[in-house]
TORFI-674443 format. One record per residue (C-alpha): x, y, z; residue number from 0. Coordinates in Angstrom, 3 decimals. Example, Ala and Ser with C-alpha at 12.3 -4.5 7.8 and 13.67 -1.06 7.14 Angstrom:
% TORFI-674443
X, Y, Z, k
12.300, -4.500, 7.800, 0
13.670, -1.060, 7.140, 1
***
This chain:
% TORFI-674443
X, Y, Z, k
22.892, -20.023, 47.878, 0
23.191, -16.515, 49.110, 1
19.964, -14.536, 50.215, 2
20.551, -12.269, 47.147, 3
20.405, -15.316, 44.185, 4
17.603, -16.848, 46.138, 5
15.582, -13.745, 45.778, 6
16.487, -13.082, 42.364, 7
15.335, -16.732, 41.235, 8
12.194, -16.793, 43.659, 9
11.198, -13.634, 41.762, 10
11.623, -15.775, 38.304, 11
9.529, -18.725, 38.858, 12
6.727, -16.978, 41.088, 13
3.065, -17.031, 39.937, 14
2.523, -14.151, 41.148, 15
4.865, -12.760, 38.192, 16
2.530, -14.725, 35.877, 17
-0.655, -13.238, 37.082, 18
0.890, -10.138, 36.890, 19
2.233, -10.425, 33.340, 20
-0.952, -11.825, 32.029, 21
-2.910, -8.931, 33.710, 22
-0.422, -6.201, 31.842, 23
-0.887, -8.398, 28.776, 24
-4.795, -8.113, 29.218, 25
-4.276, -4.114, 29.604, 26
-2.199, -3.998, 26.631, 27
-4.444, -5.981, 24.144, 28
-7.435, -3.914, 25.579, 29
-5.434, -0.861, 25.282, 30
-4.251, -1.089, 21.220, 31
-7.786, -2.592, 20.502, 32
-8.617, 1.001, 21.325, 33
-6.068, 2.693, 19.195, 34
-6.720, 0.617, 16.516, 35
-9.358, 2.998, 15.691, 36
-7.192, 6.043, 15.047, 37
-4.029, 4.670, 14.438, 38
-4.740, 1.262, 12.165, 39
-3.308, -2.306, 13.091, 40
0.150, -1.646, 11.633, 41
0.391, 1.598, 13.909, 42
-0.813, -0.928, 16.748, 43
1.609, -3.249, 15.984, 44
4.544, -1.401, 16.178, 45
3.634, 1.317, 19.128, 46
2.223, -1.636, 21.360, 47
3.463, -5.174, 20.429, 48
6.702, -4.834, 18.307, 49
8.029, -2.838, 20.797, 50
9.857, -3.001, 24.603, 51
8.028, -0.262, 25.811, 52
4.791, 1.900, 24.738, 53
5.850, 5.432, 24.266, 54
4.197, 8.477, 24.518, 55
5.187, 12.095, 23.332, 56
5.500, 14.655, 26.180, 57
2.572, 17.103, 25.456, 58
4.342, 20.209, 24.016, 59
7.427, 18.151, 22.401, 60
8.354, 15.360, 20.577, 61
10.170, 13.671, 23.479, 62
8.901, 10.002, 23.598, 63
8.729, 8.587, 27.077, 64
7.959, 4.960, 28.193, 65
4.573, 4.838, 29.473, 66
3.919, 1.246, 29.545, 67
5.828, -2.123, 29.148, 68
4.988, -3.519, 25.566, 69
4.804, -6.705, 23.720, 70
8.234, -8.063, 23.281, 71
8.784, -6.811, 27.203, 72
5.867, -8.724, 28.967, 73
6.236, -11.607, 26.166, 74
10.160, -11.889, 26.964, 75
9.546, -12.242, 30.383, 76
6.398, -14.381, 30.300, 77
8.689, -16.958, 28.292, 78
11.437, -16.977, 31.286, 79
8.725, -17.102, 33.763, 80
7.716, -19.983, 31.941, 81
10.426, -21.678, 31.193, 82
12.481, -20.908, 34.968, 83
9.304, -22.243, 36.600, 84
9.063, -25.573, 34.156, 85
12.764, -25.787, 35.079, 86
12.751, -25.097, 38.679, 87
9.237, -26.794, 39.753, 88
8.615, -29.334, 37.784, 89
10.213, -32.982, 38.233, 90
9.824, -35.731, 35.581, 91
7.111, -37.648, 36.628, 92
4.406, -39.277, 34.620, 93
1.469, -37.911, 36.657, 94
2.089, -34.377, 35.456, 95
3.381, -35.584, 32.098, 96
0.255, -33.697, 30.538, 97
0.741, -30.278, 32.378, 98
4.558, -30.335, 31.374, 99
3.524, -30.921, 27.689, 100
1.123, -27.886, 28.126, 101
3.534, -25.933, 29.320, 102
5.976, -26.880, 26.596, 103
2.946, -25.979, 24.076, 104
2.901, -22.750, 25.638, 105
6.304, -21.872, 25.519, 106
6.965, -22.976, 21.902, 107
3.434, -20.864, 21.108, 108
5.788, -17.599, 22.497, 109
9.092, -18.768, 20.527, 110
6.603, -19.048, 17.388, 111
5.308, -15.422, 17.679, 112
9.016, -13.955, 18.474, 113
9.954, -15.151, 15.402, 114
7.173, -14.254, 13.342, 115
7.331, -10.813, 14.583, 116
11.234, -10.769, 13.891, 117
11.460, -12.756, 10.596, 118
8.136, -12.650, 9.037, 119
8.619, -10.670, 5.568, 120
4.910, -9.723, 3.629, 121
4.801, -8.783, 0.110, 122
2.401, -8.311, -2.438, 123
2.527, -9.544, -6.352, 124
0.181, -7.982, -9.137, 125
-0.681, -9.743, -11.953, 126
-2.585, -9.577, -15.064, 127
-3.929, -12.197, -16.975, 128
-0.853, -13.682, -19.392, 129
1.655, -11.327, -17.481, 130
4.482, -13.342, -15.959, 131
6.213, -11.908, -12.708, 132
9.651, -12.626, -11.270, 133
9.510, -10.578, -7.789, 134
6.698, -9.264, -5.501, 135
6.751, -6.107, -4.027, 136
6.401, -4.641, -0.218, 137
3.016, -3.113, 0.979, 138
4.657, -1.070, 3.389, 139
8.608, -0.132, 2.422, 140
10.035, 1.447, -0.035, 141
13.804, 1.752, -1.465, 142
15.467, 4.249, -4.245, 143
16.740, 2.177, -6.745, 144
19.209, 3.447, -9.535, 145
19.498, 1.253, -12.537, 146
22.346, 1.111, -15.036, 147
20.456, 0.512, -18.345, 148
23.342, 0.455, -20.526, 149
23.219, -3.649, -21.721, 150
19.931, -4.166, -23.591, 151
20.524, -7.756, -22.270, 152
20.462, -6.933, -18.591, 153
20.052, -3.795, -15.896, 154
22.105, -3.447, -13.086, 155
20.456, -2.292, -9.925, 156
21.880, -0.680, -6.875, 157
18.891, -0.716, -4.047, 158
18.821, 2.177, -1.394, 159
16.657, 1.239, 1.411, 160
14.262, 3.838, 2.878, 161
15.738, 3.987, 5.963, 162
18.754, 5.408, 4.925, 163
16.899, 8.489, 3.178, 164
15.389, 8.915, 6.276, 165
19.155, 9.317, 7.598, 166
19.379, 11.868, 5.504, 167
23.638, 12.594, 4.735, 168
25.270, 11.334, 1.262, 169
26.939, 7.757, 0.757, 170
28.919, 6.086, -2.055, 171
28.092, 2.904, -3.478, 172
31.163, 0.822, -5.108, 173
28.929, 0.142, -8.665, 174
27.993, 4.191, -8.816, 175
30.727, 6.752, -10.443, 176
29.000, 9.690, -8.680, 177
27.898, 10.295, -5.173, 178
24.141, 10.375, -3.424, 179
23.354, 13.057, -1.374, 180
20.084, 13.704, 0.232, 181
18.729, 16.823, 0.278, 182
15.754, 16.154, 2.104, 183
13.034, 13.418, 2.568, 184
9.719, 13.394, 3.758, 185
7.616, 9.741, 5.218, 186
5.071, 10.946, 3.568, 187
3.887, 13.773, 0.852, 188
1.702, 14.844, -1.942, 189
2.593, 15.576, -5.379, 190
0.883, 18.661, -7.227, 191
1.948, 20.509, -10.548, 192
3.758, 23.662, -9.908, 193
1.551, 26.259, -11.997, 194
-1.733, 24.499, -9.758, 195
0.018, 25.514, -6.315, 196
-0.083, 29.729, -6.179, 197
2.635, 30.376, -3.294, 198
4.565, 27.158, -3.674, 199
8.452, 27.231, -2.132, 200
10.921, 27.448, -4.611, 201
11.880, 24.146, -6.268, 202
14.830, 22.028, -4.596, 203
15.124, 20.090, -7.850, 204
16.965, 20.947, -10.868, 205
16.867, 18.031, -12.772, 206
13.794, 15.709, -14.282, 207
10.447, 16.380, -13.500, 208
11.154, 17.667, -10.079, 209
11.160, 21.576, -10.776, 210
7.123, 21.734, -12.157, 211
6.537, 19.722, -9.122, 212
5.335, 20.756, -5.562, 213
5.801, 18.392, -2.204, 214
3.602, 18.807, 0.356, 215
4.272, 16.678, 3.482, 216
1.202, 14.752, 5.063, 217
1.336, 12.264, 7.775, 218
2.041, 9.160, 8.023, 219
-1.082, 6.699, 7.331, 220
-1.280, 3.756, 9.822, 221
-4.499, 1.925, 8.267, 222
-4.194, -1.774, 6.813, 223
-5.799, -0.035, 3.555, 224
-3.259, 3.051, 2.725, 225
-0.110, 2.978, 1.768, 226
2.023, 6.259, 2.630, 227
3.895, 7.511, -0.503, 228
7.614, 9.453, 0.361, 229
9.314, 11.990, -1.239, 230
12.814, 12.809, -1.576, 231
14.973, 14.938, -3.331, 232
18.264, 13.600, -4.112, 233
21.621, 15.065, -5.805, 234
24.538, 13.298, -7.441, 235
27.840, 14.421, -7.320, 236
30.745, 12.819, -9.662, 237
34.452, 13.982, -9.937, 238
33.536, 17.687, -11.639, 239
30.371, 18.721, -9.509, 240
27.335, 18.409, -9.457, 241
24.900, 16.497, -11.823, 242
22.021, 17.916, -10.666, 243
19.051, 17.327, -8.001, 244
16.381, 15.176, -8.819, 245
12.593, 14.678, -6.817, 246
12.131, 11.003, -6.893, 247
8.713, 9.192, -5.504, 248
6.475, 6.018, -5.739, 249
3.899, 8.657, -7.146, 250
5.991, 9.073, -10.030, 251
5.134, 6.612, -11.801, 252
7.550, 6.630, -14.871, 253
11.533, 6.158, -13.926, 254
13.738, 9.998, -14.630, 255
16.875, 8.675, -16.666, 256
19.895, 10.645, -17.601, 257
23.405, 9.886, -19.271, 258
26.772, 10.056, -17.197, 259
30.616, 8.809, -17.815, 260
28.995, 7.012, -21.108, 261
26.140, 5.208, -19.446, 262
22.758, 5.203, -19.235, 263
20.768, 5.409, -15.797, 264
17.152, 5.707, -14.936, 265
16.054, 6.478, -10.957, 266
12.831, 6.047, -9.042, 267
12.073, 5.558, -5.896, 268
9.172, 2.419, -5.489, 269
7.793, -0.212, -3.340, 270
10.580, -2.677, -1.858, 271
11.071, -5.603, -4.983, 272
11.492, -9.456, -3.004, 273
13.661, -11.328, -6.345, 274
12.890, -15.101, -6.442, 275
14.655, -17.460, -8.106, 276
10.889, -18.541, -10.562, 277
8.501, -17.140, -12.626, 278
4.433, -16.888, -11.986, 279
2.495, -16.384, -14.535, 280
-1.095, -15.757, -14.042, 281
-3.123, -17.757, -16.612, 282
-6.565, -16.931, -15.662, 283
-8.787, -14.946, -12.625, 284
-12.283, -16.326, -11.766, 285
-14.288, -14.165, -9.634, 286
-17.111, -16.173, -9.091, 287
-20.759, -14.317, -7.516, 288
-23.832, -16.524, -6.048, 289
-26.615, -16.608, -8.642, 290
-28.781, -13.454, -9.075, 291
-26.336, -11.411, -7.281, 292
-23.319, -9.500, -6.469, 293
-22.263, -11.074, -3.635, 294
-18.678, -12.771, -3.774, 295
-18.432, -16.504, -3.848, 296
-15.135, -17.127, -4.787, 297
-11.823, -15.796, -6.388, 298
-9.361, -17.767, -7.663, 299
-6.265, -17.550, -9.640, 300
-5.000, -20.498, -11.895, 301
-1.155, -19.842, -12.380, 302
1.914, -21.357, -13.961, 303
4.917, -21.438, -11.841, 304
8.483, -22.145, -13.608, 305
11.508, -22.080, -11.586, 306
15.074, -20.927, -13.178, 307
16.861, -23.714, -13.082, 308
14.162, -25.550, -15.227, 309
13.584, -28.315, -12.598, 310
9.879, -27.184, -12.058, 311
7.022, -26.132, -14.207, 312
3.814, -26.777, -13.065, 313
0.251, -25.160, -13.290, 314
-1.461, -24.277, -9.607, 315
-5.002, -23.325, -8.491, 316
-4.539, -20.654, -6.214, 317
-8.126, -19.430, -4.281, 318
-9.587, -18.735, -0.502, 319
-8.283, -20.615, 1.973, 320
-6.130, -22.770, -0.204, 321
-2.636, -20.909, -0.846, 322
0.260, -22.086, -3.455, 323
3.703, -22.948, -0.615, 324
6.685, -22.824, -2.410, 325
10.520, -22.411, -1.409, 326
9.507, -21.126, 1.728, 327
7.204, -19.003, 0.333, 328
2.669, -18.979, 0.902, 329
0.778, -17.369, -2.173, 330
-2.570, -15.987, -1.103, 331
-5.479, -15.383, -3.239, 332
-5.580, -11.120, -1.756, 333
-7.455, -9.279, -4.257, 334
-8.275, -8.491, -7.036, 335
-9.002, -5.373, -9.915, 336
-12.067, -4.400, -11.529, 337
-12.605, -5.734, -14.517, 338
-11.617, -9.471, -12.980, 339
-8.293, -9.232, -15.105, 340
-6.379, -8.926, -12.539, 341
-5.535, -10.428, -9.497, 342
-3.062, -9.857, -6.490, 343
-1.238, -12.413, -4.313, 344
0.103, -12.041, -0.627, 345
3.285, -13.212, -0.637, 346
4.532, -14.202, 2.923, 347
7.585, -15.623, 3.993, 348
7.513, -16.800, 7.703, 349
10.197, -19.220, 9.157, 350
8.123, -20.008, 12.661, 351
4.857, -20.614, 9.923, 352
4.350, -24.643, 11.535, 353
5.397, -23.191, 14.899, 354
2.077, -22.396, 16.464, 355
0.145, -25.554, 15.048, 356
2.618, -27.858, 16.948, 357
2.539, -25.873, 19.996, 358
-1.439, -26.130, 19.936, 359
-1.568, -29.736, 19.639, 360
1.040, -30.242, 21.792, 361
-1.302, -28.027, 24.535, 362
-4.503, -30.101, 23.317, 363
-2.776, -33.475, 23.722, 364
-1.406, -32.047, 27.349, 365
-4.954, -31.296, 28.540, 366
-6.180, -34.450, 27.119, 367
-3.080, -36.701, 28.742, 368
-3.444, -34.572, 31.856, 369
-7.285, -35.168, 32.107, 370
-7.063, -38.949, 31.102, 371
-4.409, -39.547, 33.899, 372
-7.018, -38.059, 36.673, 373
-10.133, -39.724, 35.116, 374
-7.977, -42.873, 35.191, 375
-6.953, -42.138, 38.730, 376
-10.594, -41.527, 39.897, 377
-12.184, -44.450, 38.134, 378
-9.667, -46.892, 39.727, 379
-10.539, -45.610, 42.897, 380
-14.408, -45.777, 42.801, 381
-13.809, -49.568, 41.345, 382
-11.769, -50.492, 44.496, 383
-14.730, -49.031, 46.791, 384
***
């Protein structure tokens, strides 16, 4: 093995490397507990954990530089620590059967958290009492969808994600006779009535609501209890020009439609829709306060579920600490509106879900091997004195 290999795998499987990652992992945590404050756990989340690097702006400019290594950096490289040192140090042998279960435990805990970070898709579903929903929507995204109305039996949708706003340009989808240009697009804005705004730019819209409407861009909320609301203005384009420019936002609340080549076709842009293939329908809310007061003691949602293919129709009690799994899918009991009439699910779809409770008993029942094989050990010994 040349010198240059042998360093390159000593470095690998070192403890020092360990101590070293954990110690930048305690930084970290330490560090985004203190942004939390300003910035909100989804901020935290993506500027410190989701992320190779933490980045910071240089002062003056909007140049991001890596400051600090981040969560999927020291995570990555904790895992093949973990796993070169298991390989390289370890030898099958029943005396340290418990520390290599650990060990496993520990790297199937970081496997579990990679893909939950990666895969793990939350979304939210309102209901009112005898309403019946087929999707649940996204807390956080957003997407312009453009539906052709036409068929009273059926709407067909063509879904925009946000990002691609945010790339700003124009793009042609195969189902759409025109083309979709955006003008602009802002993260973030407010809405205001034209004649309430003295001063206000010039309107970009010509179409809809947009021209008695004023944006004004705000920034971007990173709190687990605000949502941000974008704004975009967006103009179609078919064969003979222009069909005009149209201001489109979740704070809009009714869809804009207008006709074109004989069809029918409402836009707004709203929260990210998750289709599934069943139907919830939320039969009654309880919201349920100790005696004498207004203290919460319970909420719970009693719901039919009804899937398409009419294999399953069944009624489920949905409340704290006791979610509804179905096709891959958890139902919380979230939330709820006044007037208890209304309640809201978390929807959450997470692959690596069983992940982390295997790798925590398979770390319990290492210790616990680990420590029986030394008690054993010592026990024998003081009998033979």
């Amino acid at each position: 093995m040349s010198p240059l290999v042998r360093q390159f795998r000593d470095f690998f499987v070192s403890l020092k490397l360990t101590v070293w990652l954990l110690g930048l992992s305690i930084i970290l945590i330490f560090w985004a507990t203190l942004a939390q404050v300003k910035i909100g756990i989804w901020g935290v989340q993506e500027k410190f954990f989701h992320t190779l690097f933490v980045l910071e702006t240089i002062p003056g400019t909007a140049i991001p530089v890596p400051v600090f290594p981040g969560g999927y950096f020291l995570g990555g490289l904790l895992l093949l620590n973990l796993v070169a040192a298991h390989i390289y140090r370890f030898r099958l042998d029943w005396k340290k059967a418990g520390i290599q279960l650990t060990h496993l435990g520990i790297i199937l805990l970081l496997v579990g958290e990679l893909i939950t970070s990666l895969r793990q898709v939350e979304s939210n579903m309102r209901l009112e009492e005898g309403g019946t929903m087929h999707y649940s929507e996204s807390y956080r995204n957003n997407e312009l969808a453009i539906l052709d109305t036409t068929n009273p039996e059926f709407n067909e949708v063509v879904a925009i994600p946000e990002a691609v706003l945010s790339d700003g340009g124009s793009l042609q989808h195969p189902k759409l006779p025109f083309q979709i240009r955006i003008r602009d697009y802002h993260p973030n804005a407010a809405l205001q009535m034209r004649d309430q705004v003295p001063g206000a730019a010039p309107a970009l819209a010509t179409a809809g609501i947009g021209p008695r409407v004023a944006v004004a861009p705000l920034r971007l909320p990173y709190k687990q209890d605000e949502r941000n609301a974008p704004a975009a203005h967006i103009e179609f384009v078919g064969p003979e020009g222009t069909l005009g420019t149209w201001l489109v936002s979740p704070l809009l609340s009714a869809p804009q439609k207008f006709d074109y080549a004989g069809r029918t076709w409402e836009l707004t842009l709203r929260f990210k829709r998750y289709y599934h293939p069943f139907a919830i329908t939320l039969l009654d809310f309880a919201h349920d306060k100790y005696p004498g007061t207004e203290i919460p003691k319970n909420f719970s949602s009693r719901i039919r579920l009804k899937t398409d293919d009419g294999r399953g129709d069944r009624e489920v009690l949905i409340y704290m600490n006791n979610p509804l799994r179905h096709a891959g899918l958890t139902f919380y009991q979230a939330s709820f509106e006044k007037g208890d009439t209304v309640s809201i699910l978390q929807v959450v779809r997470n692959p690596g879900w069983v992940l982390p409770y295997v790798s925590c008993v398979m770390m319990g029942l290492g210790l616990l091997v680990q420590f029986g094989i030394h008690l054993f050990g010592f026990v024998r010994k003081r009998s033979a004195t």
